[in-house]
DODREN-829446 format. One record per residue (C-alpha): residue number from 1; residue in one letter; x, y, z. Coordinates in Angstrom, 2 decimals, decimal comma. Each point is the difference from the previous one (the first is absolute). Layout:
N
R/num/residuo/c1/c2/c3
R/NUM/A/X/Y/Z
...
***
This chain:
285
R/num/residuo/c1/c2/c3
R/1/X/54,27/42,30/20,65
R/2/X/-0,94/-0,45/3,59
R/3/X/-1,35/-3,88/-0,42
R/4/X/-1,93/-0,35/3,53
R/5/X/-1,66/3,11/0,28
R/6/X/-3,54/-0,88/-1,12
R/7/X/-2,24/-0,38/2,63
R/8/X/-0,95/-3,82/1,06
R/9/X/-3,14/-0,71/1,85
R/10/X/1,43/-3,24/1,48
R/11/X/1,29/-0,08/4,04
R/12/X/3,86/0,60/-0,48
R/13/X/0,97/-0,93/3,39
R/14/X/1,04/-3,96/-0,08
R/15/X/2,85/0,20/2,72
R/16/X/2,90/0,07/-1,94
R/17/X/0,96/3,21/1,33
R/18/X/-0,08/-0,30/3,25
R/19/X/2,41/-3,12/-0,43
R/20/X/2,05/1,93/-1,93
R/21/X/0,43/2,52/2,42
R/22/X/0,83/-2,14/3,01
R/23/X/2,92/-1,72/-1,44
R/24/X/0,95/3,52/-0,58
R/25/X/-0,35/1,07/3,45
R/26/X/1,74/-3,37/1,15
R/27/X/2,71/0,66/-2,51
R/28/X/0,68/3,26/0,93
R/29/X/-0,17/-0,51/4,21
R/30/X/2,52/-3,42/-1,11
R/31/X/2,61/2,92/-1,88
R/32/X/0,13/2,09/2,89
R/33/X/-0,07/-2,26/2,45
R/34/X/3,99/-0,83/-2,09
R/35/X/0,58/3,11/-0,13
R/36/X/-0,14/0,98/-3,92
R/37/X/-1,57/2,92/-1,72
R/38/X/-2,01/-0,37/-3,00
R/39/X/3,09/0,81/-2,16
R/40/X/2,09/-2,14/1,73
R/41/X/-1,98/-3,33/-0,10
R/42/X/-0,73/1,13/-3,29
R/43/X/3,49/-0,58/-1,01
R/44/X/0,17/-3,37/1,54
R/45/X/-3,10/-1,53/-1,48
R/46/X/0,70/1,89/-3,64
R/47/X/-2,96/2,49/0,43
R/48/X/-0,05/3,69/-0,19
R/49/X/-1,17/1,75/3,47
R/50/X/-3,09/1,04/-2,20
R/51/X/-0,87/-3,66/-0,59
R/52/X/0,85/-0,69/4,14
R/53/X/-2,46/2,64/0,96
R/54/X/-2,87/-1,14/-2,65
R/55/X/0,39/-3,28/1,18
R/56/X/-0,28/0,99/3,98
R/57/X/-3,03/2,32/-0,79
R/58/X/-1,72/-3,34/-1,76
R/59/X/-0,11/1,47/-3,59
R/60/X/2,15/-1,74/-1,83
R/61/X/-0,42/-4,52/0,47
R/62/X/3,56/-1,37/1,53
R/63/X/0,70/-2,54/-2,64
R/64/X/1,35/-3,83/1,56
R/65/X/3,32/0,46/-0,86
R/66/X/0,04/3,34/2,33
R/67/X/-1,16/-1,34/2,43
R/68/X/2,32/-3,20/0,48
R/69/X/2,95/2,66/-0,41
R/70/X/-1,67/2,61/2,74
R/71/X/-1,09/-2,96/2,24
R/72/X/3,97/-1,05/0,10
R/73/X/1,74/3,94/-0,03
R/74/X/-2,94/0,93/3,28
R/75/X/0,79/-3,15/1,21
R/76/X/-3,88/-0,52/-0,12
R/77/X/0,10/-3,67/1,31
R/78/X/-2,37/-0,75/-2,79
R/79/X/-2,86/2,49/0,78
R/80/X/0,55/1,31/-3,45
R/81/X/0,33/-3,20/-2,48
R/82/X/-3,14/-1,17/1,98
R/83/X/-2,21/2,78/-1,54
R/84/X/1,20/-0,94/-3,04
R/85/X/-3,45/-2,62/-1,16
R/86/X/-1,74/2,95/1,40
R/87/X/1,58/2,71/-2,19
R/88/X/-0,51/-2,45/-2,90
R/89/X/-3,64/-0,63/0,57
R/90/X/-0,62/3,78/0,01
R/91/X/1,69/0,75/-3,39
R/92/X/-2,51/-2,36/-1,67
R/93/X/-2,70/1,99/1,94
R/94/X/1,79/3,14/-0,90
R/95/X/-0,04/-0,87/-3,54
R/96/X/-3,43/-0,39/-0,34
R/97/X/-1,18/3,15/2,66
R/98/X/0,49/2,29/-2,50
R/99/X/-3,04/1,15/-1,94
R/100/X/-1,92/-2,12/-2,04
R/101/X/0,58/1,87/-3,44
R/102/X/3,89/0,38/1,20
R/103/X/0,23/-4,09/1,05
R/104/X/0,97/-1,15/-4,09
R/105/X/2,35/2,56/-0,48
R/106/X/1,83/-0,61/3,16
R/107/X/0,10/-3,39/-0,62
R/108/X/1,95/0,26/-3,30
R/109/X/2,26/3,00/1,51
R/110/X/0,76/-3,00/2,63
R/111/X/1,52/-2,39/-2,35
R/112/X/1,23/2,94/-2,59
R/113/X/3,49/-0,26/-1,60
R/114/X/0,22/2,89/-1,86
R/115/X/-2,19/3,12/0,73
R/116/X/-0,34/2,95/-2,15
R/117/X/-2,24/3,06/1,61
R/118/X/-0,84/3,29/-1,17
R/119/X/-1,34/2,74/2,31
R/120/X/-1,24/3,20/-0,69
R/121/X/-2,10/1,15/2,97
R/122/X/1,75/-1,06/3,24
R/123/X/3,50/-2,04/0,89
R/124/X/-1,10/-3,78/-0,49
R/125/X/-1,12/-1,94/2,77
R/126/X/3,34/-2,35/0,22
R/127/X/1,85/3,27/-0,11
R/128/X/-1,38/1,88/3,23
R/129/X/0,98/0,47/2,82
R/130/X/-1,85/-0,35/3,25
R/131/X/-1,15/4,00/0,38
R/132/X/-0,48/0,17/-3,31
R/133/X/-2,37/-2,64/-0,49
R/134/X/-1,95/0,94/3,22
R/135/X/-0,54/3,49/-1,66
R/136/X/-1,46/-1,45/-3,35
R/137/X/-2,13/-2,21/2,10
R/138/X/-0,92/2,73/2,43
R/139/X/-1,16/1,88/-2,61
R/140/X/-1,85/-1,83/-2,40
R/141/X/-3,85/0,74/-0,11
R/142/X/-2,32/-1,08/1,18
R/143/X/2,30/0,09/3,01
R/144/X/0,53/-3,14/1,64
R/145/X/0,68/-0,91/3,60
R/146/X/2,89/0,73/2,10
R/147/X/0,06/-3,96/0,64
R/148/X/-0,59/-0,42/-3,59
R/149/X/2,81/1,85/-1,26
R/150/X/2,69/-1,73/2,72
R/151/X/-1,48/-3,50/-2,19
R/152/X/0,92/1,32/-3,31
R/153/X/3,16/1,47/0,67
R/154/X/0,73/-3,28/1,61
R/155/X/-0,69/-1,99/-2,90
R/156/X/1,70/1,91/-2,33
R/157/X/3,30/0,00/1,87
R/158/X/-0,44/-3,66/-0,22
R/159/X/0,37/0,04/-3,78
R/160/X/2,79/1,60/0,55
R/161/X/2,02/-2,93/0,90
R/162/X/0,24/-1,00/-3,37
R/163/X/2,92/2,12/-0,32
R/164/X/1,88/-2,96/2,35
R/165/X/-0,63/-3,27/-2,10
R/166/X/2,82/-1,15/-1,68
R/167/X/0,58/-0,94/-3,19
R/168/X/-1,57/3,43/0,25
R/169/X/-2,82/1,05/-2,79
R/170/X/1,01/2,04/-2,46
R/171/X/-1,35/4,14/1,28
R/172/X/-0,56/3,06/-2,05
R/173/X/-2,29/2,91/0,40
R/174/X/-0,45/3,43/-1,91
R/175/X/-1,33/2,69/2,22
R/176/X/-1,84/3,35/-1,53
R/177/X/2,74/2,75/1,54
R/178/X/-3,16/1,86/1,18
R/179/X/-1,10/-2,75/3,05
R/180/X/3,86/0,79/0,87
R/181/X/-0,74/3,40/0,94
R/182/X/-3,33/-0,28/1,59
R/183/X/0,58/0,37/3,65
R/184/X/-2,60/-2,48/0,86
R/185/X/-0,02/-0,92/4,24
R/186/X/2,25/3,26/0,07
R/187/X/3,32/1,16/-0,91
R/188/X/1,61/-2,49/2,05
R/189/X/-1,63/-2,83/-0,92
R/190/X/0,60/1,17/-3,75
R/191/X/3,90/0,18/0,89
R/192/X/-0,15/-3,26/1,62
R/193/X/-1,73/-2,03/-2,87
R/194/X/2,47/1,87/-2,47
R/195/X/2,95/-1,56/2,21
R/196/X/-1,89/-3,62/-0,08
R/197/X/0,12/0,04/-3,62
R/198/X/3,70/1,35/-0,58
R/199/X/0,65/-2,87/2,22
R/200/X/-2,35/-2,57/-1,84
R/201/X/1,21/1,21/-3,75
R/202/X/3,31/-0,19/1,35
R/203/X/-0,74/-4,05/0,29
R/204/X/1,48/-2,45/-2,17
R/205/X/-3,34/-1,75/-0,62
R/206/X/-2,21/3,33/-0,61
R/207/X/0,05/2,62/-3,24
R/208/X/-1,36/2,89/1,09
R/209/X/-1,00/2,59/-2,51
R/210/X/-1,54/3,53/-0,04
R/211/X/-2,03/1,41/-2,91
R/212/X/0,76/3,69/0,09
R/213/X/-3,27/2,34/-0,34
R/214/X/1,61/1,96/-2,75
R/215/X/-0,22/-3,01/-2,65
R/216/X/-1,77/0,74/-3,15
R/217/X/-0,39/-3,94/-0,90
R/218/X/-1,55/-1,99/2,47
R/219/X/-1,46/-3,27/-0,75
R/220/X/-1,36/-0,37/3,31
R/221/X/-2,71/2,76/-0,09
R/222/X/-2,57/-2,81/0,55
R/223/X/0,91/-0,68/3,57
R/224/X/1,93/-1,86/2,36
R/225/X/0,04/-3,87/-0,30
R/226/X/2,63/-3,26/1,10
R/227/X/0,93/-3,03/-2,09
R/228/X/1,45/-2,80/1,81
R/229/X/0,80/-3,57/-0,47
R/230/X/-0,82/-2,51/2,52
R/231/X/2,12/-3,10/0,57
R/232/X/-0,49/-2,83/-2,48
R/233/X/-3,02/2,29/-1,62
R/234/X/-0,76/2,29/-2,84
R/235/X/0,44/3,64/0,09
R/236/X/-2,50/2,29/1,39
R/237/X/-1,18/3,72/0,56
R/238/X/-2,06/1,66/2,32
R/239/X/-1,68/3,62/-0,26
R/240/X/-2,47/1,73/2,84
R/241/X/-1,85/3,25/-0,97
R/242/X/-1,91/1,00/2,81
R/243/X/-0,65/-2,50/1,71
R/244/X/-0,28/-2,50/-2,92
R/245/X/2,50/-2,63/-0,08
R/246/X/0,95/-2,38/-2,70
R/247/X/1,81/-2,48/-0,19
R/248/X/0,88/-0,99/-3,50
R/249/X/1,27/-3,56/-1,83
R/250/X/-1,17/0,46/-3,44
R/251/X/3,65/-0,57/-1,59
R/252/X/-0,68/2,48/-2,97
R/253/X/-0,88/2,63/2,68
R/254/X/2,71/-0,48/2,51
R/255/X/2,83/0,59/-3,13
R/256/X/-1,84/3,33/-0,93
R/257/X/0,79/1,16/3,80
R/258/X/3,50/-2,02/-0,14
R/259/X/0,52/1,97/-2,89
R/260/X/-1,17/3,57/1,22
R/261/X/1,89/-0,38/3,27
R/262/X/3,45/-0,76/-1,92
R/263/X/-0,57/3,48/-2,51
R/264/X/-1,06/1,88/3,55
R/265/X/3,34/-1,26/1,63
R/266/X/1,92/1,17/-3,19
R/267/X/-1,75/3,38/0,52
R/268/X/0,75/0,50/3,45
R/269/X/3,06/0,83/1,53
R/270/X/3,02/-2,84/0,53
R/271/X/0,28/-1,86/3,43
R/272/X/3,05/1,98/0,45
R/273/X/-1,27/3,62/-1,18
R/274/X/-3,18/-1,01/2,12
R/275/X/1,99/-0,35/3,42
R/276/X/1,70/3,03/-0,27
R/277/X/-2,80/1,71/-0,91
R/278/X/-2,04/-0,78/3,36
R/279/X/3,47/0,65/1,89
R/280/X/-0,30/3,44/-1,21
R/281/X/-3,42/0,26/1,03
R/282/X/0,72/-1,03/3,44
R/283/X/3,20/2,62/-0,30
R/284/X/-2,46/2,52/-1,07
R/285/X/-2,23/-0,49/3,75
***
């Protein structure tokens, strides 16, 4: 379900991005200036060298408490902790750049504890990675602009972050095995998402399952949807078919989506069986 793909008439362009990127740029000219590769400051400041280079290239937001620890390991003499009002002034822009129909949704995900998503078309947005997501964007119709597409992918490696709050929500997704083995962006970028979700399912915090194509019962046949819980709130679900997004609080008909996702996880394939299966995919390449 690829949430921010429908087209939006409003001007995307607020500045966020262009903040975004030069911390990223300052970040990156402070590391090397020490004397650190990306893995190597990486280690110091608890991020993987894949989170160091997102954060240089200004598409994922440096959250405050990075920033006080990189400011004191690049001996930054405060250049860092000062963008910090800045960095928190464009999240709350950031939250609300996304498009209009998206905005609600994105708001709950925010403040979710426990998210349940089922996907049958395409990996999930919080699941991509960067190539992959530029390639759904990319090609989406009707197309949108190169300057477009660098917004989007953008924003939705911002969600991402939600993977680093702690107490951390409560994860699970069941993927259809068939968006495994589309090669979508290319072979490479296939391989490459398959490796971010061995490592993502392989998370404390996340159940990740796969619903293998050869099932005879499915109660999912009616498409892909999420239920999640935001803080201090009721349950709710979501669904998007084409383009159509709902966003749904009716109590009787969140349960009857609570209730199909819970028969569709005990039709798919174990957390466990599920990671080895998508290790012998990428064994298979």
């Amino acid at each position: 379900m690829d949430r921010e793909e429908r087209p939006e008439s409003a001007i995307e362009e607020d500045g966020t991005s262009e903040l975004f990127i030069a911390v990223g740029e300052q970040l990156k000219v402070l590391r090397i200036r020490a004397g650190l590769t990306q893995r190597e400051f990486g280690k110091l400041v608890g991020y993987t060298e894949g989170q160091i280079s997102a954060l240089e290239r200004g598409v994922r937001i440096p959250q405050p408490d990075f920033l006080d620890r990189a400011d004191q390991i690049l001996n930054a003499g405060g250049v860092l902790i000062a963008a910090k009002r800045a960095i928190e002034k464009a999240q709350a822009k950031a939250r609300v750049r996304h498009p209009g129909w998206f905005r609600d949704y994105v708001n709950v995900e925010a403040q979710a504890v426990s998210l349940h998503d089922y996907s049958t078309q395409a990996v999930p947005g919080l699941l991509q990675t960067e190539d992959y997501a530029r390639a759904v964007f990319t090609q989406r119709r009707p197309l949108l602009d190169e300057g477009t597409v660098e917004k989007r992918v953008t924003d939705r490696l911002s969600r991402q972050q939600i993977f680093d709050r702690w107490p951390a929500p409560t994860f699970s997704f069941v993927l259809e095995q068939s968006m495994l083995s589309r090669p979508v962006g290319g072979r490479t970028v296939q391989m490459n998402q398959l490796q971010r979700l061995l490592h993502l399912g392989s998370l404390r915090t996340v159940e990740l399952q796969v619903m293998p194509t050869d099932r005879e019962d499915h109660a999912g046949l009616g498409g892909p949807f999420i239920v999640l819980t935001p803080k201090g709130r009721q349950q709710v679900a979501y669904t998007e078919i084409y383009g159509h997004p709902r966003l749904i609080t009716d109590q009787d008909e969140v349960r009857v989506f609570a209730d199909r996702y819970g028969i569709i996880r005990a039709q798919a394939l174990t957390p466990r069986e599920s990671l080895s299966l998508i290790e012998k995919m990428l064994g298979d390449s």
